[in-house]
N, CA, C and O atoms as a MOPAC input file, in Angstrom:
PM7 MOZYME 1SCF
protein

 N   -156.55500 1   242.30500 1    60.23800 1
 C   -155.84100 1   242.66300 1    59.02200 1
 C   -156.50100 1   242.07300 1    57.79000 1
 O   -157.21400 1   241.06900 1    57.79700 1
 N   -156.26400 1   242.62500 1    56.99500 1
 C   -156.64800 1   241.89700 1    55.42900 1
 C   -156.13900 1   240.62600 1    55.15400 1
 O   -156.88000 1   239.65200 1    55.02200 1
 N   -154.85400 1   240.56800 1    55.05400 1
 C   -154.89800 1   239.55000 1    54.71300 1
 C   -154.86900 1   237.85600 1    55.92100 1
 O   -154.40400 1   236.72500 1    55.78200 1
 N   -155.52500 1   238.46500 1    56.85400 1
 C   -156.12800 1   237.06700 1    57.77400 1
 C   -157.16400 1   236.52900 1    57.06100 1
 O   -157.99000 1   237.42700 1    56.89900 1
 N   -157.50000 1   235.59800 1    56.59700 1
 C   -158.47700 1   234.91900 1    56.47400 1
 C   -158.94800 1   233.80100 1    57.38900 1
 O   -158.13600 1   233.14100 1    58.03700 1
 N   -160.01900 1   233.62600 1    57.43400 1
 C   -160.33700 1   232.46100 1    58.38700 1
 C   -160.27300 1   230.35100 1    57.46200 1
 O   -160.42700 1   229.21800 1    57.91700 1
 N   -159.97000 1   230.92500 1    56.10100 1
 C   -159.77300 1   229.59900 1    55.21400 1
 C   -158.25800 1   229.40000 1    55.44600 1
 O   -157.63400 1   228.35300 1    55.27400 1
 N   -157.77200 1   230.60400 1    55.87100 1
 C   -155.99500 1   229.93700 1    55.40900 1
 C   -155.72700 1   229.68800 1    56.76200 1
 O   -155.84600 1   230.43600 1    57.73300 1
 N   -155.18300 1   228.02500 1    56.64700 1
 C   -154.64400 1   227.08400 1    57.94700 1
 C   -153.39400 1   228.10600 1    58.17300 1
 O   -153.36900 1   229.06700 1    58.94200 1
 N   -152.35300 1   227.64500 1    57.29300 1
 C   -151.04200 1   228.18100 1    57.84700 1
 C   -150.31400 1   228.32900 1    56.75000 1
 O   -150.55300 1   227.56600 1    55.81400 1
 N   -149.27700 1   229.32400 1    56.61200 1
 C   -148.44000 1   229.49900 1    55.02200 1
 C   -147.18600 1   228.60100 1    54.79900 1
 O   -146.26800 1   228.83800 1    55.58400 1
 N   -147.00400 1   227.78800 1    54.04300 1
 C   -146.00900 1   227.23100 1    54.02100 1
 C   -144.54400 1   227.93000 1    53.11400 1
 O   -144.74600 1   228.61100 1    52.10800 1
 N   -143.77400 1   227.78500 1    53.38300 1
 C   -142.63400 1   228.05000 1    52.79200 1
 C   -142.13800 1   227.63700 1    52.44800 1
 O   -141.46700 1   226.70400 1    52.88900 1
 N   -142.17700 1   228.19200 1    51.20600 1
 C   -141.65700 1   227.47700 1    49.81400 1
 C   -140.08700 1   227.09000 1    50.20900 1
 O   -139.42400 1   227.94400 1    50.79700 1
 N   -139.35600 1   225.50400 1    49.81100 1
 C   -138.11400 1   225.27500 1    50.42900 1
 C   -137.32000 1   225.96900 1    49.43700 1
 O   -137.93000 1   226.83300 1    48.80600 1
 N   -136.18600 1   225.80300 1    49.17400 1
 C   -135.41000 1   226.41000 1    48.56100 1
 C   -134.56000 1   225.22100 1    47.69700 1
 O   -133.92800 1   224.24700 1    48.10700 1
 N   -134.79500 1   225.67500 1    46.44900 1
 C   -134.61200 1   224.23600 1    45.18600 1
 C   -133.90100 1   225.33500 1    44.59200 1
 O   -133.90400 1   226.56300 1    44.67400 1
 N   -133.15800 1   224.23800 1    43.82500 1
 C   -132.53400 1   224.98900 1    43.03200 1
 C   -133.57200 1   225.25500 1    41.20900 1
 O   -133.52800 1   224.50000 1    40.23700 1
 N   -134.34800 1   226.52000 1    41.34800 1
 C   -135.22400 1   226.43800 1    40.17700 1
 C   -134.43300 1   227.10400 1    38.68900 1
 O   -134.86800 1   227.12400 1    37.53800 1
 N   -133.44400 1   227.49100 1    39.10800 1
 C   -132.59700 1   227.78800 1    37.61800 1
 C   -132.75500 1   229.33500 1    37.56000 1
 O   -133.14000 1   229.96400 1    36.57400 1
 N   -132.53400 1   229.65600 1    38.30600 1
 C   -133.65500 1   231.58000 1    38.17200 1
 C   -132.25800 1   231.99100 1    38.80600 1
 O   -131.54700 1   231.23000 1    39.46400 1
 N   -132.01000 1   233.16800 1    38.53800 1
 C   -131.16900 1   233.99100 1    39.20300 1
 C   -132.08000 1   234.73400 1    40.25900 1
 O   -133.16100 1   235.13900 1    39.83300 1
 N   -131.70500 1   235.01200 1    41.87800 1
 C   -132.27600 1   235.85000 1    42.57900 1
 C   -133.79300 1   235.74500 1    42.92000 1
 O   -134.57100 1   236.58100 1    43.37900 1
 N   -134.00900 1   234.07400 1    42.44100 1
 C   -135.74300 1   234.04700 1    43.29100 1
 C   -135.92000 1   234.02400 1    44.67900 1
 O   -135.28300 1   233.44600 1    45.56000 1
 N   -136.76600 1   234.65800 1    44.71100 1
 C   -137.00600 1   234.74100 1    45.99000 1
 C   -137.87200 1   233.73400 1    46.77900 1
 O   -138.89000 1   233.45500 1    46.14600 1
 N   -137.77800 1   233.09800 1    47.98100 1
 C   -138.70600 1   232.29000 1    48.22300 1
 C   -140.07300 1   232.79200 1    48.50900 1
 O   -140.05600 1   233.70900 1    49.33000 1
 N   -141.21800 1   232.47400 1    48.09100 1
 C   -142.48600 1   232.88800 1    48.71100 1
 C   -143.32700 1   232.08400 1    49.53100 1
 O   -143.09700 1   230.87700 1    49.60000 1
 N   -144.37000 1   232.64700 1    50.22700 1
 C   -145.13300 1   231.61100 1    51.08900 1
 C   -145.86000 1   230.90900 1    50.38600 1
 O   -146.45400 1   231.58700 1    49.54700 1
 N   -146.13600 1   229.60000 1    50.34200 1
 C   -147.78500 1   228.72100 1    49.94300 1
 C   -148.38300 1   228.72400 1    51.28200 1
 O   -148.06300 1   228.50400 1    52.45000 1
 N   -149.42900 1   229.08400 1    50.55900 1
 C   -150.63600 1   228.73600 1    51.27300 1
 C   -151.64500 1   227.64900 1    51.50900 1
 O   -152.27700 1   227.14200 1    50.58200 1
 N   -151.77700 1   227.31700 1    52.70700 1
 C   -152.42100 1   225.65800 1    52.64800 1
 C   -153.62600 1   226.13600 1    53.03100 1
 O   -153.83300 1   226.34500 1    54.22700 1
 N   -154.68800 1   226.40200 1    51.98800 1
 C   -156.25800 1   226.40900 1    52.72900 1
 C   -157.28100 1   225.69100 1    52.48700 1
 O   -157.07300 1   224.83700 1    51.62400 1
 N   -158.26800 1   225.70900 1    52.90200 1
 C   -159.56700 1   224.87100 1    53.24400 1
 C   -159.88800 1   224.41700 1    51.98800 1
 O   -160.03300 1   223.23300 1    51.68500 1
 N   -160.02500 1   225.59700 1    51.08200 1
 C   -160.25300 1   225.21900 1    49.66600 1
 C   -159.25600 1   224.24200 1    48.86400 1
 O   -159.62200 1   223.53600 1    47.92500 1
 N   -158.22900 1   224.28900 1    49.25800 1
 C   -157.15700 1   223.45300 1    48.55000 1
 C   -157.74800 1   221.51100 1    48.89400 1
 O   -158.10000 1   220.59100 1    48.15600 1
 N   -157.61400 1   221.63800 1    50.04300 1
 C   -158.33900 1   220.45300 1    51.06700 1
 C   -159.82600 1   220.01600 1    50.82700 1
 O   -160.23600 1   218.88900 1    51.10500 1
 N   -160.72400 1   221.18000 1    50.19300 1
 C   -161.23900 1   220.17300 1    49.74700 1
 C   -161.48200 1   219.80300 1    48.49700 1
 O   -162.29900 1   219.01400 1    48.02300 1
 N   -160.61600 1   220.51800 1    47.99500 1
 C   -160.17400 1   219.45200 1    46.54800 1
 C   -159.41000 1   218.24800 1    46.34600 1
 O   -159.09600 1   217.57500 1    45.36400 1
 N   -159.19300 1   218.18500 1    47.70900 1
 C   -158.90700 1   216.51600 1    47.56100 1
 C   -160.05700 1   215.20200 1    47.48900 1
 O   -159.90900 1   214.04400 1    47.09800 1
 N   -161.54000 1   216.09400 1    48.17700 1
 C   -162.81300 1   215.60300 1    48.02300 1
 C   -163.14300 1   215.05200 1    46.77000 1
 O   -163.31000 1   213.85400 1    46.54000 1
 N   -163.25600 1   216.29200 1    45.70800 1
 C   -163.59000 1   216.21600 1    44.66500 1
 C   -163.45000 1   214.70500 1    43.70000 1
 O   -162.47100 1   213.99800 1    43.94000 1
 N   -164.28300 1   214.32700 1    42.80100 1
 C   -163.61900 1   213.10800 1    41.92300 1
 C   -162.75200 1   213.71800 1    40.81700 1
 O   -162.94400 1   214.84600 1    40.36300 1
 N   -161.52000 1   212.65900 1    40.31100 1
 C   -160.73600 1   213.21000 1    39.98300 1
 C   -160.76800 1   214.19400 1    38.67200 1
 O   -160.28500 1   215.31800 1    38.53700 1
 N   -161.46900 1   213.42000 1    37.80000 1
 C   -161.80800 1   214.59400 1    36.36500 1
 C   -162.17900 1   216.19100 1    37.05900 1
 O   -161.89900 1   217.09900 1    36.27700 1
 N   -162.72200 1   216.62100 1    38.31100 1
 C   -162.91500 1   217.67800 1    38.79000 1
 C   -162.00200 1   218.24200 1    39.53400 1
 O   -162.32000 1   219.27600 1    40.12100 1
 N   -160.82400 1   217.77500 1    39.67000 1
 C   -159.73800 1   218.43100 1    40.60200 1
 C   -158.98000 1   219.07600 1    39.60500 1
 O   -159.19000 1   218.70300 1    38.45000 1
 N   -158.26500 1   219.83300 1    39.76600 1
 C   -157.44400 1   221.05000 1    39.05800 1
 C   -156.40400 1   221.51400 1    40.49400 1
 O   -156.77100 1   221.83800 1    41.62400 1
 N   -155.20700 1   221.41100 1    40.00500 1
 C   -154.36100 1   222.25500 1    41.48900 1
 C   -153.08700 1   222.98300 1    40.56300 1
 O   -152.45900 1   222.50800 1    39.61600 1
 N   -153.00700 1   223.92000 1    41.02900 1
 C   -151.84600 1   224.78900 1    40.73100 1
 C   -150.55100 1   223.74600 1    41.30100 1
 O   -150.67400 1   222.77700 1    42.04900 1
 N   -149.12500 1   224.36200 1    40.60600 1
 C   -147.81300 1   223.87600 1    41.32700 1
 C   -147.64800 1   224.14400 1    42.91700 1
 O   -147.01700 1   223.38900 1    43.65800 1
 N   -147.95500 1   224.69700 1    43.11300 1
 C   -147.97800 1   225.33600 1    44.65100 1
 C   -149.15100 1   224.34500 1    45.17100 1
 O   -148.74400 1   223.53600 1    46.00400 1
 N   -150.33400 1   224.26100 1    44.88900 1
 C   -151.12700 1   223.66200 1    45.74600 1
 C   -150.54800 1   222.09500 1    45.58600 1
 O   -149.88800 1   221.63100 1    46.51500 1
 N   -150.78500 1   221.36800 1    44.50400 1
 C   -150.06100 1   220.12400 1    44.64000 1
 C   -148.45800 1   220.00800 1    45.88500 1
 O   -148.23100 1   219.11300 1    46.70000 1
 N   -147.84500 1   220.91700 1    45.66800 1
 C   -146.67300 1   220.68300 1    46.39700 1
 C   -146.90100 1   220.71000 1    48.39400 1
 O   -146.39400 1   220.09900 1    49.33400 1
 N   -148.06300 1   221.90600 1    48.21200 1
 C   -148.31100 1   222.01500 1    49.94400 1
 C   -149.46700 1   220.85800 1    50.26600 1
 O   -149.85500 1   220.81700 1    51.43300 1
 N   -149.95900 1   220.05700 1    49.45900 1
 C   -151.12600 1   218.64100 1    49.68600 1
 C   -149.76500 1   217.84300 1    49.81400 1
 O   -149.75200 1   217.34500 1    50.94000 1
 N   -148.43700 1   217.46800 1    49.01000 1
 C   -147.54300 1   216.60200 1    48.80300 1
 C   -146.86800 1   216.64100 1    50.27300 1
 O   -146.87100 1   215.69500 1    51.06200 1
 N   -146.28700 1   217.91600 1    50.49200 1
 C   -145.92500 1   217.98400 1    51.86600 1
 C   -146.35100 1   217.67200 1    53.33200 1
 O   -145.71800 1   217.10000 1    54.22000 1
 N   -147.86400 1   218.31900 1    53.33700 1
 C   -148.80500 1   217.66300 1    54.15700 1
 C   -149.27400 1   215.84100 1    54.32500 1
 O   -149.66200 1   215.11400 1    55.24000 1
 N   -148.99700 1   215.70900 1    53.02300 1
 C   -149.30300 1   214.10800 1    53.26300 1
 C   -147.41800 1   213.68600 1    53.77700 1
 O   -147.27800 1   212.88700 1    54.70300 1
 N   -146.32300 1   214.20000 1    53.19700 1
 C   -144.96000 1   213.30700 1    53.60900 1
 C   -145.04300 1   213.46700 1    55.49700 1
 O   -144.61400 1   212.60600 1    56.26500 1
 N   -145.72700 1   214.83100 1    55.93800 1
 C   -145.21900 1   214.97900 1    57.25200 1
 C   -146.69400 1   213.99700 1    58.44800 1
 O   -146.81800 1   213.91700 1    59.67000 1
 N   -147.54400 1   213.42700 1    57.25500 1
 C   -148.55100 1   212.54900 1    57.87500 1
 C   -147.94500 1   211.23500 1    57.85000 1
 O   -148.05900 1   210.37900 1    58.72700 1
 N   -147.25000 1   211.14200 1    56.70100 1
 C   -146.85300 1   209.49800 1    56.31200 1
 C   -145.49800 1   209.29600 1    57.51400 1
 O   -145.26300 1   208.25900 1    58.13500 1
 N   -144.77200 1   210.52900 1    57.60400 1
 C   -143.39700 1   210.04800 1    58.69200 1
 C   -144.48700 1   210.17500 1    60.39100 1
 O   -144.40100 1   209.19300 1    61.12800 1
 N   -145.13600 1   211.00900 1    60.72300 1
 C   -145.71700 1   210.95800 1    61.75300 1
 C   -145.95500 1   209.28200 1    61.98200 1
 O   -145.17900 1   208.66900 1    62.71600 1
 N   -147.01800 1   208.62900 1    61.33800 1
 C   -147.49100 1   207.65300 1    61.35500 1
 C   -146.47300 1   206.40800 1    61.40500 1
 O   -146.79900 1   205.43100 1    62.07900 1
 N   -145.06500 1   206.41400 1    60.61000 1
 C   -144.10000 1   205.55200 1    60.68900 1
 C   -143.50700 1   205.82300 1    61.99500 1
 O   -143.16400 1   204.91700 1    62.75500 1
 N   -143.42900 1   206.62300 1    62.16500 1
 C   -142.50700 1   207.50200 1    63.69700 1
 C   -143.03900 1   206.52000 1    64.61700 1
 O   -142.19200 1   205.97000 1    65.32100 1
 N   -144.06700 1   206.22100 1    64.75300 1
 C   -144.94700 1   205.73500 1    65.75700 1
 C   -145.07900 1   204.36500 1    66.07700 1
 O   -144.96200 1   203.73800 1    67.13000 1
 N   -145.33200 1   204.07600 1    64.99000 1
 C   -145.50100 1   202.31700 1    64.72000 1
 C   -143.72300 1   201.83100 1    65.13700 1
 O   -143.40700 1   200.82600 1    65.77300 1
 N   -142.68500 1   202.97200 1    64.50900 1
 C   -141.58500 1   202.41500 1    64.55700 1
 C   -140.77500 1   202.42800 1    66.13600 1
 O   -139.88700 1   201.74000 1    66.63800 1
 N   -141.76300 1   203.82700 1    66.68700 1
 C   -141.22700 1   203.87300 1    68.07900 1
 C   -141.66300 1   202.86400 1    69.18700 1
 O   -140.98500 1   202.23100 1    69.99600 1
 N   -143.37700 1   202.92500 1    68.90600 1
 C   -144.08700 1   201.59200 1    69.38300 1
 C   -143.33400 1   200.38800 1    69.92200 1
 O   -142.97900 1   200.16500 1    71.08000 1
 N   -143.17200 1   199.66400 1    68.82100 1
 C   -142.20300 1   198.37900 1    68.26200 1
 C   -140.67000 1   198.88000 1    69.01500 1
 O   -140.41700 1   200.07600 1    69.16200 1
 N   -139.67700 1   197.74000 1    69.47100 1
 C   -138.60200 1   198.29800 1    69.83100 1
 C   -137.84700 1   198.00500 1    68.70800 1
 O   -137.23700 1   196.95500 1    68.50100 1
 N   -137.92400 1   199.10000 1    67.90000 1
 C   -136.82400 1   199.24400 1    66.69200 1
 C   -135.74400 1   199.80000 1    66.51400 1
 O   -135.71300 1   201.01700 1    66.33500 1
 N   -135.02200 1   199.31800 1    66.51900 1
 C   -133.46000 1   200.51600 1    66.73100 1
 C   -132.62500 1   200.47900 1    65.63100 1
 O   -132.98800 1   199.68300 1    64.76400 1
 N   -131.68100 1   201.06000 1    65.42100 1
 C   -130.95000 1   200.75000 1    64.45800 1
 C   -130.78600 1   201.60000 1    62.77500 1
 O   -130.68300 1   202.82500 1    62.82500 1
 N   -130.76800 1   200.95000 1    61.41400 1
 C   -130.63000 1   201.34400 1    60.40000 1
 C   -132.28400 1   201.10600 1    59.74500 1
 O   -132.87000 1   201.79800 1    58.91300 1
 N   -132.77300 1   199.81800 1    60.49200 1
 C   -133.98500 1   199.60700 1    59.85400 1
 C   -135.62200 1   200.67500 1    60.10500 1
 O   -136.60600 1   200.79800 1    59.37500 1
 N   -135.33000 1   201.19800 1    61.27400 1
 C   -136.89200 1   202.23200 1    61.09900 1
 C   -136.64200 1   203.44600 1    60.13200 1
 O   -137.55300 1   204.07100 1    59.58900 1
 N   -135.24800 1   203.71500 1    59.97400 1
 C   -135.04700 1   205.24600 1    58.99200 1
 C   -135.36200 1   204.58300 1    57.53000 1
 O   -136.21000 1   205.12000 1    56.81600 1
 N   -134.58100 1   203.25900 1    57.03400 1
 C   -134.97400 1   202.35700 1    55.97000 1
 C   -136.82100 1   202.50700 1    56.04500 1
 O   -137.47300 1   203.33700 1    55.41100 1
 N   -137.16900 1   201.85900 1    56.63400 1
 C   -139.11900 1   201.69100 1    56.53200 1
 C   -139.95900 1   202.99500 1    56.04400 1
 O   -140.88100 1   203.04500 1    55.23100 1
 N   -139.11000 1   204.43900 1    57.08800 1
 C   -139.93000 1   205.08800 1    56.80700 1
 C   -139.38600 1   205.98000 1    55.20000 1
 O   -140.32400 1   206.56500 1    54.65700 1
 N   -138.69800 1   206.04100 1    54.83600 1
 C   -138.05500 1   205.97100 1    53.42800 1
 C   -138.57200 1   205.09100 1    52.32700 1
 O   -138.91700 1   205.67600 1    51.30000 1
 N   -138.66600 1   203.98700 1    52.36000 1
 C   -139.48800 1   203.46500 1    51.43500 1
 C   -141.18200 1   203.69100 1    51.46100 1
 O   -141.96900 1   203.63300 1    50.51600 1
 N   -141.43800 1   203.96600 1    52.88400 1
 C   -142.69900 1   204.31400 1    52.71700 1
 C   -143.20200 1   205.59400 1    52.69900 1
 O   -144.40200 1   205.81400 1    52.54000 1
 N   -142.30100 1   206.53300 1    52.86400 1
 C   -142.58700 1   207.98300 1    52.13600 1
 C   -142.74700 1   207.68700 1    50.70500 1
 O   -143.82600 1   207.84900 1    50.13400 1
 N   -141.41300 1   207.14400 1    49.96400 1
 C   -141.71000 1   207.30600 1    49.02800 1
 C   -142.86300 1   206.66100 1    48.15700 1
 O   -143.51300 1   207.29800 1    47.32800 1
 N   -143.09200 1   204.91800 1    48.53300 1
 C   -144.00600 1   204.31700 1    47.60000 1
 C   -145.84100 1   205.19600 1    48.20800 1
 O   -146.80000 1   205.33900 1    47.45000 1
 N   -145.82300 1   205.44200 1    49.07200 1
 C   -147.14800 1   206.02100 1    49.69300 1
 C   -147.15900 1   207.78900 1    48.33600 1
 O   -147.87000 1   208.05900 1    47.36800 1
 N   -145.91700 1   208.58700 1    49.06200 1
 C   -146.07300 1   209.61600 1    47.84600 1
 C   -146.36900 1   209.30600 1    46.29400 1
 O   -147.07100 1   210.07400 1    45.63600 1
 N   -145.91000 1   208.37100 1    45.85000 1
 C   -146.26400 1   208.25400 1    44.33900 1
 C   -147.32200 1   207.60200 1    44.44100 1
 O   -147.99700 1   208.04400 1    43.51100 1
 N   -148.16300 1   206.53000 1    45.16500 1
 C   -149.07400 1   205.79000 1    45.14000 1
 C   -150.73100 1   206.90900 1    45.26400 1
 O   -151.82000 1   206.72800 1    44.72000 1
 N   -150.23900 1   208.09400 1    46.26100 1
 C   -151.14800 1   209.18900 1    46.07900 1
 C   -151.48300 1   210.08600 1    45.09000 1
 O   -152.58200 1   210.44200 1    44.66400 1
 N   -149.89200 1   210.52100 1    44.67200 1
 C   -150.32700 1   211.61400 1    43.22800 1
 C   -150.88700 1   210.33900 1    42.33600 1
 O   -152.10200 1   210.14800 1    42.39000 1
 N   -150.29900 1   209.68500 1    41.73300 1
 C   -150.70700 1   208.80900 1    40.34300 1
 C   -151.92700 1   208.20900 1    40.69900 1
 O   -152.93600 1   208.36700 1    40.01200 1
 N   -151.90500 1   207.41700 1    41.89800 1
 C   -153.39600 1   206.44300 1    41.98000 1
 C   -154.62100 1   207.65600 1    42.85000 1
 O   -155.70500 1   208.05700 1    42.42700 1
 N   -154.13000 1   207.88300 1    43.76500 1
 C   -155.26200 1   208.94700 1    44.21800 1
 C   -155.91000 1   210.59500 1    43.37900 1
 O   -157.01900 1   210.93600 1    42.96900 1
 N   -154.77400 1   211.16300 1    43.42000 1
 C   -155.07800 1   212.40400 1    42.96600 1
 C   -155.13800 1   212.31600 1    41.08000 1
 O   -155.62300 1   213.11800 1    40.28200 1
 N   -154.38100 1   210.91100 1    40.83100 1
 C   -154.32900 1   210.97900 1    39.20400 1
 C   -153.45600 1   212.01200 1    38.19500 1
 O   -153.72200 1   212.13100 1    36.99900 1
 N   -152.59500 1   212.58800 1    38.73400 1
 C   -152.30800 1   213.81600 1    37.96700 1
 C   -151.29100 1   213.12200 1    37.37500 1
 O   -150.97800 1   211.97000 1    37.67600 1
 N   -150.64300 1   213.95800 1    36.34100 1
 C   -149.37300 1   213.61400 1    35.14700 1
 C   -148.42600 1   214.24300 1    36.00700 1
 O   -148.76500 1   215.26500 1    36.60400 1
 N   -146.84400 1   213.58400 1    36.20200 1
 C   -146.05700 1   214.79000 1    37.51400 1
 C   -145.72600 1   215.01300 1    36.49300 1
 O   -145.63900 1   216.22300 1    36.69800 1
 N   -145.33000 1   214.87800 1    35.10500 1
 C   -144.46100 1   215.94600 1    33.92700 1
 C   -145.04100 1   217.48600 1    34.17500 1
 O   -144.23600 1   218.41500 1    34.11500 1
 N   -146.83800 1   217.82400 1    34.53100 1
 C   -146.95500 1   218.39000 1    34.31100 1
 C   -146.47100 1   219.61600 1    35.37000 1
 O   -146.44800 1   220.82000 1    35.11300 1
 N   -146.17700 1   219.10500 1    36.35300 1
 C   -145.86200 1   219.73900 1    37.80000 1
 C   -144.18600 1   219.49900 1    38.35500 1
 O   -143.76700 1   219.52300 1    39.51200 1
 N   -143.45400 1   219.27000 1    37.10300 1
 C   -142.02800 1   219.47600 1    37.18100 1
 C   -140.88500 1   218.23800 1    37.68500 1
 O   -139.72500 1   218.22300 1    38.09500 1
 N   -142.13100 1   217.07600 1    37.34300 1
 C   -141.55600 1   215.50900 1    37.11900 1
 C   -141.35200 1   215.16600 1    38.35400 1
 O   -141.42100 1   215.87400 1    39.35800 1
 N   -140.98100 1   213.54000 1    38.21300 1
 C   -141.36500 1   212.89300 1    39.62200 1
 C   -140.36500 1   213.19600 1    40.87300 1
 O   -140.46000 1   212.84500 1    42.04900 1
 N   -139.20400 1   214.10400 1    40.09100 1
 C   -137.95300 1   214.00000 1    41.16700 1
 C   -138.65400 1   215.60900 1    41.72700 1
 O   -137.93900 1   215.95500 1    42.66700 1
 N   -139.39500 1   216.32600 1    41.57100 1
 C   -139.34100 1   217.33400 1    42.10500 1
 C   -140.63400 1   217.18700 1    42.77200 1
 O   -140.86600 1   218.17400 1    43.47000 1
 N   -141.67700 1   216.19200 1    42.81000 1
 C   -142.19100 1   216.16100 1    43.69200 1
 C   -142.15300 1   214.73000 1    44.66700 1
 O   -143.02000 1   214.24500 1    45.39400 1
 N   -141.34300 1   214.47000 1    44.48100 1
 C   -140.23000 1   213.48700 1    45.65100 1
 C   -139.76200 1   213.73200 1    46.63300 1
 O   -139.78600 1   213.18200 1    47.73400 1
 N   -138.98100 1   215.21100 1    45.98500 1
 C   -137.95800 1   216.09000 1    46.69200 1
 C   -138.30800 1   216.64000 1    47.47700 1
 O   -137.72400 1   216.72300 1    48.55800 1
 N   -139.70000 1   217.36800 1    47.10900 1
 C   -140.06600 1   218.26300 1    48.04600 1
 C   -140.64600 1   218.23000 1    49.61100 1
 O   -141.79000 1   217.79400 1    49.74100 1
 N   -140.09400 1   218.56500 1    50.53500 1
 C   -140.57800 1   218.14000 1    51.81100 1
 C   -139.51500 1   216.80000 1    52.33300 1
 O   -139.39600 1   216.36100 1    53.47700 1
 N   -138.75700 1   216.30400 1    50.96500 1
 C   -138.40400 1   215.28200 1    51.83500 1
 C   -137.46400 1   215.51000 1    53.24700 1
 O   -137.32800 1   214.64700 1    54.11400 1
 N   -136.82400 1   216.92000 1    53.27900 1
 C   -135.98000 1   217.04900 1    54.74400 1
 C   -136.58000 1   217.18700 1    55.93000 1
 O   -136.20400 1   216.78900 1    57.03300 1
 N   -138.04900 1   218.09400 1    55.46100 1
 C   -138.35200 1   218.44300 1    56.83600 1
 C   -139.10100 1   216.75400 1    57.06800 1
 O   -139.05900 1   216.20200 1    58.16800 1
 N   -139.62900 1   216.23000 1    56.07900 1
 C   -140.64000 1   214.99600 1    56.51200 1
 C   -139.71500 1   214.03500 1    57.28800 1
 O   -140.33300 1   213.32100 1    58.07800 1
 N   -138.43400 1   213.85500 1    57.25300 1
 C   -137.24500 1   213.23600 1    57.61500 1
 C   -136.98400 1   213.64500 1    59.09900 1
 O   -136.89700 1   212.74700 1    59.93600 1
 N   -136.86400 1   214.85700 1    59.44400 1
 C   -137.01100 1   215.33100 1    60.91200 1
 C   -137.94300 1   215.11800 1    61.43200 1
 O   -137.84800 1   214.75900 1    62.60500 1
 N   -139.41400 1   215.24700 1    60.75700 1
 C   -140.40000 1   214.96000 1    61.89800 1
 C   -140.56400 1   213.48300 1    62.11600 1
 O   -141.59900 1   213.01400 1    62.59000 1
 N   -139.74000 1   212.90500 1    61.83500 1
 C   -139.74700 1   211.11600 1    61.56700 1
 C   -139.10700 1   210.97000 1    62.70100 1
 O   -139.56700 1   210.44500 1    63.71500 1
 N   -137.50000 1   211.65500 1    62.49300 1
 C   -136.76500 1   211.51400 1    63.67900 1
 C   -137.49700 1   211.69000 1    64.78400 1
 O   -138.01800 1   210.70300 1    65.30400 1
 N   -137.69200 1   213.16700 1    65.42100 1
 C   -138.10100 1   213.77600 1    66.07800 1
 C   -139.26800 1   212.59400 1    66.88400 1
 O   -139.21200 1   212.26100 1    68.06800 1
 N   -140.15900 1   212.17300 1    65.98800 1
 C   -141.54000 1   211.51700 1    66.66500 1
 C   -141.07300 1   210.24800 1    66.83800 1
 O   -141.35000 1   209.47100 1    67.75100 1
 N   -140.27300 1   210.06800 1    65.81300 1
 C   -139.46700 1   207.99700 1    66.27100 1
 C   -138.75600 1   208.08900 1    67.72100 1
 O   -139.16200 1   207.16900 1    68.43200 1
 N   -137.97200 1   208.78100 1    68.26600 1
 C   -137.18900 1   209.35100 1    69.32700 1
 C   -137.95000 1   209.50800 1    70.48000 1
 O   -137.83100 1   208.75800 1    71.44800 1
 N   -138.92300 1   210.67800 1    70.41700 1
 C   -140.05300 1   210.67600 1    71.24800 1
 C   -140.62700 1   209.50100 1    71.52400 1
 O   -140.55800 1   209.02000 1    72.65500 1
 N   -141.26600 1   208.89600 1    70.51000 1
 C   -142.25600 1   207.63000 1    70.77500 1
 C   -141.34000 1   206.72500 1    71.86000 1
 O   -141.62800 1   206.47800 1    73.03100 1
 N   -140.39100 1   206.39300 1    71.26200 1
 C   -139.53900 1   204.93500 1    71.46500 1
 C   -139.16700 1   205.27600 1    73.03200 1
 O   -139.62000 1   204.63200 1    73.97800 1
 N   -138.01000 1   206.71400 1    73.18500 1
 C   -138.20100 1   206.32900 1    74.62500 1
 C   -139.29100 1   206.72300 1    75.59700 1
 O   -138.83100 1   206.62700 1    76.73400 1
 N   -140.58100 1   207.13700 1    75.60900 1
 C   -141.68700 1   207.64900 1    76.10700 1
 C   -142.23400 1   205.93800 1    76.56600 1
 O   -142.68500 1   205.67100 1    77.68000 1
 N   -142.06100 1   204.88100 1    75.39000 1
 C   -142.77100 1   203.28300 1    75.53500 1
 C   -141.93100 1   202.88900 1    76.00800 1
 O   -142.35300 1   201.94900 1    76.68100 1
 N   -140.33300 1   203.02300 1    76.20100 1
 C   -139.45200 1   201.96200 1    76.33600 1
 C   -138.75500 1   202.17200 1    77.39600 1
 O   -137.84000 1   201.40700 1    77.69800 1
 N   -139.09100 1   203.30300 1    78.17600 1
 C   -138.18400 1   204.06200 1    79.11100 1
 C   -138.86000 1   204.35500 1    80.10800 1
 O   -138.35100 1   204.98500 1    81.03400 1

């Protein structure tokens, strides 16, 4: 088909925010090769659309809970404190990437609460999901 490409990984879907629009419709983002490797680039040379920033933002929240999932399942952690860890470290890791890594202004991409927001449910399940897995797979 046409529109297969061999650059586009997988389409993401856009979550559903409340953007102030009557009757928007959700559309797919697209996460491709080219987007990825503009994370290469030095920063005066990067440029990303709202959409691409948001599917790099997402991709890094569902790397950052993977990685807590693990360490937290690892460790016998139970309780209120691994959902606490990986919460603070979604978030200080997400802002520590756009501002210190990627450098961008979030005013310009619809301020810091909307790219906070975004991804934070599903990044939250795959936390669960892999903390759960891990813990009783080591502990069981």
């Amino acid at each position: 088909p046409k529109d297969c490409s061999c650059t586009r990984l997988f389409p993401l879907q856009q979550r559903s925010m409340n953007t102030g629009r009557k009757g928007a419709k959700a559309t797919a983002r697209p996460f491709t090769l080219q987007t990825l490797s503009k994370l290469l680039l030095p920063p005066d040379q990067r440029s990303f659309s709202q959409d691409e920033l948001l599917s790099v933002l997402f991709i890094w929240r569902i790397v950052v809970a993977v990685i807590a999932a693990v360490a937290c399942g690892t460790l016998p952690a139970t309780g209120w404190m691994p959902p606490a860890v990986f919460f603070l470290a979604s978030i200080l890791s997400t802002v520590m990437f756009y501002k210190g890594y990627l450098q961008i202004d979030e005013d310009e991409f619809g301020g810091k609460s909307q790219l906070l927001a975004d991804g934070s449910p599903l990044s939250m399940c795959a936390f669960m999901v892999t903390w759960i897995v891990t813990y009783s797979t080591a502990h069981f």
